[in-house]
KOLGUTI-340638 format. One record per residue (C-alpha): x, y, z; residue number from 1; residue in one letter. Coordinates in steps of 0.001 Angstrom, whole numbers, plus 500000, padded with zeros to 6 digits. Layout:
REM residues N
R        u        v        w     n   res
R        X        Y        Z   NUM     A
...
REM end
This chain:
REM residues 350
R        u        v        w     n   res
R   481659   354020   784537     1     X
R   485246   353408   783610     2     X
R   484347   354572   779950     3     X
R   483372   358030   781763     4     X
R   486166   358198   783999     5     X
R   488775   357542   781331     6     X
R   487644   360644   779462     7     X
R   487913   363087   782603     8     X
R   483978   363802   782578     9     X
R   483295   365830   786009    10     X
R   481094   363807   788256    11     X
R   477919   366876   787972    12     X
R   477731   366183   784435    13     X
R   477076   362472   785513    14     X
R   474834   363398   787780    15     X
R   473077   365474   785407    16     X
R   473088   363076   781962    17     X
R   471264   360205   784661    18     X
R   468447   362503   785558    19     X
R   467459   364009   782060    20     X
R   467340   360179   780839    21     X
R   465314   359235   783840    22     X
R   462842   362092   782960    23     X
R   462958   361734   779429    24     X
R   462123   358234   780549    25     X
R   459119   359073   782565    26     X
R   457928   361225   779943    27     X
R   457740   358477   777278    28     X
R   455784   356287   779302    29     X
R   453472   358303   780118    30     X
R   452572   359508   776277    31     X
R   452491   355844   775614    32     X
R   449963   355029   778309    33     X
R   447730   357843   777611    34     X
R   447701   357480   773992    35     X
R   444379   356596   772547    36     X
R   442158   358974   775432    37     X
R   441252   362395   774666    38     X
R   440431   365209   777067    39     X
R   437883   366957   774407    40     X
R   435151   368778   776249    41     X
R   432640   366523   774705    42     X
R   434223   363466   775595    43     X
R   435215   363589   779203    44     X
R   436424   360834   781693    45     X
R   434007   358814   783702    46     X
R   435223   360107   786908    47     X
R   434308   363916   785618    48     X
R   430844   363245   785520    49     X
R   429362   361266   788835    50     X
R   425928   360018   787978    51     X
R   423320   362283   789735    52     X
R   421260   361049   792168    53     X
R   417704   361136   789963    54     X
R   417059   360463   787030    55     X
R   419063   362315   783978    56     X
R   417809   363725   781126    57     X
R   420178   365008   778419    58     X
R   418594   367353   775864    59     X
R   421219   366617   773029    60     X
R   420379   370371   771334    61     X
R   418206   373346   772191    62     X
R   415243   372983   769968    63     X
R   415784   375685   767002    64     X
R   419062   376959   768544    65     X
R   416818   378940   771517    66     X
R   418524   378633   774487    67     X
R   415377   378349   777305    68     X
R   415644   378383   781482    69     X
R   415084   374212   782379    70     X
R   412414   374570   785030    71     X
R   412042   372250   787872    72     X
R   409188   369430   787374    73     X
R   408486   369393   791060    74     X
R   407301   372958   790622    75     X
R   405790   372675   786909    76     X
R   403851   369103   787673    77     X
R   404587   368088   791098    78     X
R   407009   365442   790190    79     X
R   410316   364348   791647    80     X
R   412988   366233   789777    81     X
R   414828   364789   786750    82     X
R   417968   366201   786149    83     X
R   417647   367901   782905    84     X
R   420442   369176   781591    85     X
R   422176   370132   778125    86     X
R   425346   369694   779286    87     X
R   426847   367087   777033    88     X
R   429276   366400   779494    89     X
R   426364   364302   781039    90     X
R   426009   361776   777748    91     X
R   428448   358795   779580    92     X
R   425697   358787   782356    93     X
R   422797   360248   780956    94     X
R   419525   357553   781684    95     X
R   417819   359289   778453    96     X
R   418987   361802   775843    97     X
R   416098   363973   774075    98     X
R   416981   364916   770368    99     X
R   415040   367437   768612   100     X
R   414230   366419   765235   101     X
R   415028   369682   762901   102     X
R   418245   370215   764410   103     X
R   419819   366849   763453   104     X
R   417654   366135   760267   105     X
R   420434   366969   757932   106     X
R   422405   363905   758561   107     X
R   422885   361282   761233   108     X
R   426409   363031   761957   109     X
R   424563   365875   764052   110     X
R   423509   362879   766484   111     X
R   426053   361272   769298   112     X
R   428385   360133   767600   113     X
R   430047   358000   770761   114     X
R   428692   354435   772125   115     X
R   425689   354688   773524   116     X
R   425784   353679   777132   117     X
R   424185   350590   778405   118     X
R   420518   351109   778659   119     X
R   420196   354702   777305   120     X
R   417266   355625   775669   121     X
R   417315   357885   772729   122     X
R   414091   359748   772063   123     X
R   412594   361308   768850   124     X
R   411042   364629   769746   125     X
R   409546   366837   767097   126     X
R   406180   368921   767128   127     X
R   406302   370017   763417   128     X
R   403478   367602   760862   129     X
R   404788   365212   758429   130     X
R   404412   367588   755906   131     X
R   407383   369992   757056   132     X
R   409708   366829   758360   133     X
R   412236   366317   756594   134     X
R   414536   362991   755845   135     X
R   412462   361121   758539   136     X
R   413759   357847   757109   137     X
R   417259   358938   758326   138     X
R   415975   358534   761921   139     X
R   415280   354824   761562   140     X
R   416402   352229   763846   141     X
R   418049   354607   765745   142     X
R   415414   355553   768495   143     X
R   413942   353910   771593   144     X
R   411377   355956   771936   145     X
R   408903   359261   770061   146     X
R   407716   362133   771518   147     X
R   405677   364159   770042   148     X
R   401517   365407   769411   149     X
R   400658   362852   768218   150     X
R   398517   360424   770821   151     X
R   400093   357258   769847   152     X
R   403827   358691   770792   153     X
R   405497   357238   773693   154     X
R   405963   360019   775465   155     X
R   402462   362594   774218   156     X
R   403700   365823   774377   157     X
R   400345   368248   773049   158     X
R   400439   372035   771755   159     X
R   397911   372472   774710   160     X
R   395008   371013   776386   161     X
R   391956   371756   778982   162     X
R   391954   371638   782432   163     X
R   388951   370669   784695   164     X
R   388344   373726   787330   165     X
R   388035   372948   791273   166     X
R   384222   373990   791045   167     X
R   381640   375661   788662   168     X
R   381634   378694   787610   169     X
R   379718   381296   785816   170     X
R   380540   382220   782437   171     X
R   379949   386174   780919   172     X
R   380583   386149   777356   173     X
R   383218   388670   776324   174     X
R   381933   392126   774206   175     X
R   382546   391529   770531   176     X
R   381909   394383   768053   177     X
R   383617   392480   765159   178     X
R   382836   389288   763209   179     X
R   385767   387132   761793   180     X
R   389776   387495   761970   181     X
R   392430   385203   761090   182     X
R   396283   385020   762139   183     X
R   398546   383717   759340   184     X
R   402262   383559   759177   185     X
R   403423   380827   756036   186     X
R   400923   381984   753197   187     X
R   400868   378894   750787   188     X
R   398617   380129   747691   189     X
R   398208   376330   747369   190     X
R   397229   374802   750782   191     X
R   393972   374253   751657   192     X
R   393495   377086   754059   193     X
R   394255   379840   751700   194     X
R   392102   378743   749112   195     X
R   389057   378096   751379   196     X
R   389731   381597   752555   197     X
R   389926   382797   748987   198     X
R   386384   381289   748644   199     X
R   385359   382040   752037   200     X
R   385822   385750   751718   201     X
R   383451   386017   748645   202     X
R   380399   385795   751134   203     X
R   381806   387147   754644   204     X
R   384311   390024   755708   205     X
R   387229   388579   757171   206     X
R   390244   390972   759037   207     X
R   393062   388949   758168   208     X
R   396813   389841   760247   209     X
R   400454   388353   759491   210     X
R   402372   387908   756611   211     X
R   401440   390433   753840   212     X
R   398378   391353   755337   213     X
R   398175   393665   758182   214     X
R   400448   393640   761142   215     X
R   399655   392109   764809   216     X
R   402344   392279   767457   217     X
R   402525   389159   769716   218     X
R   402172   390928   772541   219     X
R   398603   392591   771531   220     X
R   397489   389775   769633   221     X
R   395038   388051   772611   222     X
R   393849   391919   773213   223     X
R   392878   392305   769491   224     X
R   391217   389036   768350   225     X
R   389186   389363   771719   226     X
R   387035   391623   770008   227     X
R   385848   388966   767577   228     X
R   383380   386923   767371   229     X
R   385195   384406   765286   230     X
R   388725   383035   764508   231     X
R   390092   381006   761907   232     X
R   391744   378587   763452   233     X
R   393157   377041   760397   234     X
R   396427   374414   760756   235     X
R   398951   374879   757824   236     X
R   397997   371233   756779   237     X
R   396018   368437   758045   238     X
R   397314   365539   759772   239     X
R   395928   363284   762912   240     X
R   396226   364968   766252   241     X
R   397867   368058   764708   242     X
R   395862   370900   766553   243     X
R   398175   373873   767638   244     X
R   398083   376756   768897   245     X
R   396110   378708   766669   246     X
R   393346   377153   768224   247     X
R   395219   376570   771820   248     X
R   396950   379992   772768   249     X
R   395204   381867   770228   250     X
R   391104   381228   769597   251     X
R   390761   379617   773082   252     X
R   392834   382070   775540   253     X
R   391405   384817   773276   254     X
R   387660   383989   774405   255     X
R   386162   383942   770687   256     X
R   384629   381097   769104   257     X
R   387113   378913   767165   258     X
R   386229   378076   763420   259     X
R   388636   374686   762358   260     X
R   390201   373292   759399   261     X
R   392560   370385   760251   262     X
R   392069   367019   760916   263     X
R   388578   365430   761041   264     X
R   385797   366752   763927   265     X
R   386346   363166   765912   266     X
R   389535   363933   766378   267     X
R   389129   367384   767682   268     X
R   386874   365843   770210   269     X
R   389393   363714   771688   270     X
R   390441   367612   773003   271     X
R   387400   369593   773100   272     X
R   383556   369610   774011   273     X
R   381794   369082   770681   274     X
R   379918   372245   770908   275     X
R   382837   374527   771366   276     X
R   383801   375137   767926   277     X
R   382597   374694   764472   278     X
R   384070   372611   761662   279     X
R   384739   373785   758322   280     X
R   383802   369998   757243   281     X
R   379918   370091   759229   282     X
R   379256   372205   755948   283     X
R   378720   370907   752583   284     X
R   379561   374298   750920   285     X
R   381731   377415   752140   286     X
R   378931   379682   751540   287     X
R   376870   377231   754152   288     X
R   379806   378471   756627   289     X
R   378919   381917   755758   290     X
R   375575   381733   756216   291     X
R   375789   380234   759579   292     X
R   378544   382159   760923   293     X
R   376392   385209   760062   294     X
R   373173   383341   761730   295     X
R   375117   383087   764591   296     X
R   376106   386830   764728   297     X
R   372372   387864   764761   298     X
R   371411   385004   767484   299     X
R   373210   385926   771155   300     X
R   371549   383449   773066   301     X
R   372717   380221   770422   302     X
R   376220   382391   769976   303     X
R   376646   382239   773848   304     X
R   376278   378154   773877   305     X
R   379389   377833   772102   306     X
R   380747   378925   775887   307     X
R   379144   376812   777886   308     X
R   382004   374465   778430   309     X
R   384050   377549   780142   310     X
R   381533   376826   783373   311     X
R   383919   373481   784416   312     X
R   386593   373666   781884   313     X
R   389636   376378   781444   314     X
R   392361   375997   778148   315     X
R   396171   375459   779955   316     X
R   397517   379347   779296   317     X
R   401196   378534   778437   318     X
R   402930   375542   777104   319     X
R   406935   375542   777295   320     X
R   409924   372896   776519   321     X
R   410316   373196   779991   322     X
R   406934   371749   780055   323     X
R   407752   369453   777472   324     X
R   410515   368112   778764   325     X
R   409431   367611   782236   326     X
R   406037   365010   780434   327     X
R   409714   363445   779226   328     X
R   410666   363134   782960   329     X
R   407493   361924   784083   330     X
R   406849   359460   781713   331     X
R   410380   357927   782010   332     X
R   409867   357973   785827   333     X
R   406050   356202   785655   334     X
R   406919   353356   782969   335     X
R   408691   350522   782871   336     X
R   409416   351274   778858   337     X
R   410846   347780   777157   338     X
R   413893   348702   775156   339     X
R   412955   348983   772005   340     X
R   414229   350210   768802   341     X
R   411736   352536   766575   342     X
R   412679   350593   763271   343     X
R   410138   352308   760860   344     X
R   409830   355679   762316   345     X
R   409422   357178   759268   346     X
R   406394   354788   758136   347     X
R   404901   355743   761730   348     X
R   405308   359443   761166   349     X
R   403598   360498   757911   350     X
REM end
């Protein structure tokens, strides 16, 4: 103080030179304390995010970038809610994160990228075959868990399936006045359902709709291929349990007789009555599929067995990721999974 006095400095500037040091100070401290934390959206502070009081669910991206309502379980299954979210905010607390195959298959960056949480699951969705997967290897030892069609997943999650109905009930076959249609979008020259069509056609008339053929709205597609007696349900290649909706929301909710070329008959009847649809392999030759198909069309009586099942069964009309998601939530809440790692996922998936 006697350095200040000697030089005549007024006592405010004092004042004044103590309390910018003391908040310079305070400053200082309190960059060098917080260094090392971020306040990024993506990475917020435990106390942001209390844990929820069920079960949460993190769904790490919408699947194919389409943003979807998240329906309540208790109302689509008549489970206790999850809390389903896509909020990433949730990750520090999340009980399970969902990650949808195609949108991270480019590289392990678009997964989390933070420490996973103390017993987090991570599950594998995808509902696309092997064939159009790509870079499953990428996914190994990474996952706790699959969900997907398939019947050996963890967590099944099929394109549809059949309900039993609360009683009997009479079935009136549907007025046809046409024979054979088929619905195709991806037209592979190559793949086994264009060329048996290419043979196919030689010895039936079949109306085909989609991609360069002619056009079928969505939304008068059911109204349409009612009028057939016959529908190519053919998958766009053949692998176990892959049966989707071209035979589920298409053949089946369309009340025409579904004609199959996918994975082996046994399998299908893991789904359906054996005598609701007619394989493509029960026939040595295509023209043998011709033949009957057309045997069929002059025979009501042995046409109208094919829809005998409809008397105690009924195809589920809609399937939705809310739906999907919510056989996540159920699952997780009805098993006592082990923690696991999925170390040869891609082995698994082919």
């Amino acid at each position: 103080m006697d350095f200040f006095r000697d030089r005549n400095i007024p006592a405010t500037w004092l004042v004044f030179t103590f309390l910018l040091l003391q908040g310079l100070s305070v400053m200082l401290f309190s960059y060098v304390c917080n260094s090392g934390t971020t306040s990024s959206p993506l990475q917020p502070q435990p106390a942001q995010v209390p844990r929820a009081p069920n079960l949460t669910v993190l769904l790490w991206t919408w699947p194919f970038g389409g943003r979807f309502p998240i329906e309540k379980c208790s109302e689509l299954l008549g489970i206790p809610n999850c809390h389903i979210t896509a909020n990433r905010l949730w990750y520090p607390v999340a009980d399970a994160v969902i990650v949808h195959h195609f949108d991270v298959c480019k590289s392990p960056r678009f997964l989390p990228r933070r420490p996973r949480p103390p017993s987090q699951l991570w599950i594998w969705f995808n509902l696309e075959p092997p064939t159009y997967t790509r870079n499953v290897h990428l996914m190994d030892n990474r996952f706790n868990l699959t969900m997907s069609y398939r019947r050996d997943s963890d967590i099944f999650t099929p394109y549809g399936w059949l309900e039993v109905l609360p009683e009997p009930r009479n079935v009136t076959v549907p007025l046809k006045t046409k024979l054979v249609a088929w619905v195709v979008s991806k037209w592979n020259p190559s793949s086994l359902r264009v060329r048996y069509y290419q043979e196919l056609k030689k010895y039936i008339h079949v109306d085909v709709y989609g991609y360069q053929h002619s056009p079928l709205p969505q939304k008068k597609q059911i109204k349409v291929l009612s009028q057939y007696k016959f529908y190519l349900a053919f998958e766009n290649s053949v692998h176990e349990d892959y049966i989707t909706e071209k035979l589920w929301k298409t053949a089946l909710l369309a009340e025409t007789v579904p004609v199959v070329c996918g994975p082996p008959r046994k399998n299908y009847e893991l789904y359906l009555p054996p005598g609701s649809f007619i394989h493509i392999d029960d026939f040595p030759t295509v023209q043998g599929l011709a033949l009957f198909l057309q045997e069929l069309d002059q025979n009501s009586e042995r046409y109208k067995s094919y829809f005998q099942w409809r008397s105690w069964l009924t195809p589920v009309k809609t399937t939705t990721w809310s739906l999907h998601l919510c056989r996540a939530c159920r699952a997780l809440q009805g098993n006592s999974f082990r923690y696991q790692t999925v170390s040869a996922l891609s082995k698994w998936f082919r």
